[in-house]
C-alpha positions in Angstrom: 0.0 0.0 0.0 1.0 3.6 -0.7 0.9 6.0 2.1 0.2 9.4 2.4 0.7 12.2 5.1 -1.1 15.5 5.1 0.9 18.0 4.3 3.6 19.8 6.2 6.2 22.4 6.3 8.0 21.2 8.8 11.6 19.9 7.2 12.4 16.7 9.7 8.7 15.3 9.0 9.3 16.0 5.3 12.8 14.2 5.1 11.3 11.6 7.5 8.1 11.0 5.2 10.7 10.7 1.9 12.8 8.8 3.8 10.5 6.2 4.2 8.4 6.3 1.0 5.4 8.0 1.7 3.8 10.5 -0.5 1.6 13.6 0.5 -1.5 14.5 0.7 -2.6 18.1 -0.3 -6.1 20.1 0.4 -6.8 23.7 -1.0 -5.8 24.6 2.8 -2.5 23.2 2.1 -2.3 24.1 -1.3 -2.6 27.9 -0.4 0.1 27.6 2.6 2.5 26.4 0.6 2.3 29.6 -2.0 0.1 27.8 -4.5 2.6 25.8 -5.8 3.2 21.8 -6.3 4.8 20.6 -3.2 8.2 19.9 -3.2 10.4 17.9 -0.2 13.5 20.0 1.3 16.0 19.7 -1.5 13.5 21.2 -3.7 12.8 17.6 -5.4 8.8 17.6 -7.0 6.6 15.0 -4.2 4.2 12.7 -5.4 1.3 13.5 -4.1 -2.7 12.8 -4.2 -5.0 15.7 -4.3 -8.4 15.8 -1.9 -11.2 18.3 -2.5 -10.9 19.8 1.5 -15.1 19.2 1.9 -13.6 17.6 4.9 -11.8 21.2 6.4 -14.8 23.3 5.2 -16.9 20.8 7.3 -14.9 20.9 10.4 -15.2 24.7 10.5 -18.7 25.2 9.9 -18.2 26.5 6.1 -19.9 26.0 2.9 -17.4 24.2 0.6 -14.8 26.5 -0.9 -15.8 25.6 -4.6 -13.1 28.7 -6.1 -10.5 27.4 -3.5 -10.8 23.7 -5.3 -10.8 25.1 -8.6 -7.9 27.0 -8.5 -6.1 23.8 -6.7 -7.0 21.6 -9.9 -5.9 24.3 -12.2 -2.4 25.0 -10.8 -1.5 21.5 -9.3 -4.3 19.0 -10.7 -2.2 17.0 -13.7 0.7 16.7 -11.5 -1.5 14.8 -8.8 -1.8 11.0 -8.7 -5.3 10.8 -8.2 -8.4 13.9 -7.5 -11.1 13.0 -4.8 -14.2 14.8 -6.5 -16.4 17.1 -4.4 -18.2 15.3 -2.0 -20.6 16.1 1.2 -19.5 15.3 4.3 -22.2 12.9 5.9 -24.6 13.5 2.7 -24.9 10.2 1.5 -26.7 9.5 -1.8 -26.9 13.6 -2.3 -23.3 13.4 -2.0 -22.7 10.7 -4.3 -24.7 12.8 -6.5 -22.8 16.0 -6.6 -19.5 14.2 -6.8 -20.7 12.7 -9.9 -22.0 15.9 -11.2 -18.3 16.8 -10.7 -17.2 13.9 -12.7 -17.8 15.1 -16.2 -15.8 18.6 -15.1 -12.4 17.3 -14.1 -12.4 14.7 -16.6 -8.8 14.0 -18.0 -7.1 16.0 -15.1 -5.5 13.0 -13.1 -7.1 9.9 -12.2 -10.5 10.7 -10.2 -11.9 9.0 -7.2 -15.6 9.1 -5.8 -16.0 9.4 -1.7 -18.0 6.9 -0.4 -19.5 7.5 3.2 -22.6 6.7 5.3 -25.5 6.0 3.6 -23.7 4.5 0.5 -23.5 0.6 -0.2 -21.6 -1.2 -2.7 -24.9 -1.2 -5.1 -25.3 2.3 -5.0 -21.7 2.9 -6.5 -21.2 -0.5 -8.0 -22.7 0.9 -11.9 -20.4 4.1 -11.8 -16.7 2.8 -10.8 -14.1 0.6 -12.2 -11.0 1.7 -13.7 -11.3 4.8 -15.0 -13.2 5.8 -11.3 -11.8 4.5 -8.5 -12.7 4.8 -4.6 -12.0 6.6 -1.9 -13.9 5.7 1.7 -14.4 7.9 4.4 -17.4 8.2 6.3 -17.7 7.8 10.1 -14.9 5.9 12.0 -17.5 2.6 12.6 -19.2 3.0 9.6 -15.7 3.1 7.6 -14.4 0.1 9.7 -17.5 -2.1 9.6 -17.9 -1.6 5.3 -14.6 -1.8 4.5 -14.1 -5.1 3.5 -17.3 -4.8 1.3 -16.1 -1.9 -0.5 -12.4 -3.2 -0.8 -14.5 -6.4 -2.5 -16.0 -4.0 -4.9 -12.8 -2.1 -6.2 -11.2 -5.3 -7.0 -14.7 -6.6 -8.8 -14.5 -3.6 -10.7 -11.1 -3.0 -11.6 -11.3 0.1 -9.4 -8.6 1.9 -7.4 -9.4 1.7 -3.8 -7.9 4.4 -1.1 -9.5 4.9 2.3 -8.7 8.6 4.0 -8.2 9.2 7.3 -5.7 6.3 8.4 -4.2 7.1 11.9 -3.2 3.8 13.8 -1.7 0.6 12.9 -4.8 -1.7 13.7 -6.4 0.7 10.4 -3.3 0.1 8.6 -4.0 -3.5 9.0 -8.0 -3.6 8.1 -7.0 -1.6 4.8 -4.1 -3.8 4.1 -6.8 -7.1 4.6 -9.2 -5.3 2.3 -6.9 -4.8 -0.7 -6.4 -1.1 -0.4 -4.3 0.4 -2.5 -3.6 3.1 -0.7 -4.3 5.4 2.7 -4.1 8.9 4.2 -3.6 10.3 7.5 -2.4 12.9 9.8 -0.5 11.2 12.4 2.8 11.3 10.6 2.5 14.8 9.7 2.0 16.1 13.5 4.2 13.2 15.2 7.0 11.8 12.8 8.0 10.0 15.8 4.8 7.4 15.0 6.6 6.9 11.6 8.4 3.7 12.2 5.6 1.8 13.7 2.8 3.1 11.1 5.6 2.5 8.1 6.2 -1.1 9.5 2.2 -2.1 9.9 1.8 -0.3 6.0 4.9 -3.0 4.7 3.6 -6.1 5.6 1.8 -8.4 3.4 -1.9 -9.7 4.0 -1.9 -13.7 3.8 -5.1 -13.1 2.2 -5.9 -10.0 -0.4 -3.4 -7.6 0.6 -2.2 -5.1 -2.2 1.1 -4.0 -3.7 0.3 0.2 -4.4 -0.9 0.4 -8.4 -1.4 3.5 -10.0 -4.7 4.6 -10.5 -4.4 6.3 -14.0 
């Protein structure tokens, strides 16, 4: 699986993160703290990175989501990302589902494109729109996301789909995603504790017996 840590400016959890392998993950938020431009580790070097929509941030603070925010993101840094998460609401369910695929048609051709799935949703509801040219990504509520996982990590490889779950922060999560044939995860842990890195690199590294999943592009 292919990791990924928020973004940070802080140089020892950058050279840690590159260090290790891990990619980044950037918001609009992050996108506009780090002067607009793709991010880079220390020595200047270009990061991989995957690009999320930053519904999630808007949420948290009570905003409406920052639709000029997320376009200028795609515009300036969009083709360089490894995969998009469309526009999604946070807890909308099938409404959300909805306006991501409105989305869809939009930011065609950018980078490889991933729906949000979240409460409400079930594996029939997305089953007729993903597959390899739309992959996955699950959020959703901490039980909700741990007690579907396996079903949508069943889905993504029925369909050919790409499968990345957000908000990854302990190695017990590593390990469900691993079982579930992720492809890859996010989370913040990393980015505010680079001390965690070791243990959270270690869990990400080993192999499932079962289904687990070398990292595959999504394009």
């Amino acid at each position: 699986m292919m990791p990924y840590a928020t973004y940070t400016g802080t140089r020892r959890n950058l050279d840690a993160m590159r260090a290790h392998g891990w990619r980044l993950l950037v918001t609009p938020d992050t996108h506009a703290r780090n002067g607009r431009t793709r991010p880079r580790w220390v020595d200047g070097t270009p990061a991989g990175f995957g690009l999320d929509n930053g519904a999630w941030g808007s949420h948290c603070r009570g905003e409406p989501f920052n639709v000029p925010a997320f376009e200028r993101t795609v515009s300036e840094v969009g083709t360089s990302a490894d995969w998009l998460i469309l526009p999604d609401i946070v807890g909308g369910g099938l409404e959300s589902l909805r306006v991501s695929m409105e989305w869809a048609p939009r930011l065609h051709g950018v980078c490889p494109l991933l729906v949000a799935v979240q409460d409400g949703m079930t594996p029939a509801d997305v089953a007729p729109l993903v597959g390899p040219g739309l992959g996955v990504a699950l959020g959703g509520s901490t039980e909700w996301k741990e007690g579907t996982l396996a079903a949508w990590g069943a889905l993504a490889r029925r369909c050919g789909a790409y499968f990345h779950v957000l908000r990854v922060n302990t190695c017990r999560r590593i390990d469900l995603c691993r079982d579930a044939g992720a492809h890859s995860f996010d989370g913040t842990s990393v980015t505010r504790f680079v001390k965690t890195l070791p243990l959270l690199d270690g869990a990400r590294r080993q192999l499932s017996l079962l289904n687990g999943a070398p990292y595959v592009s999504p394009s």
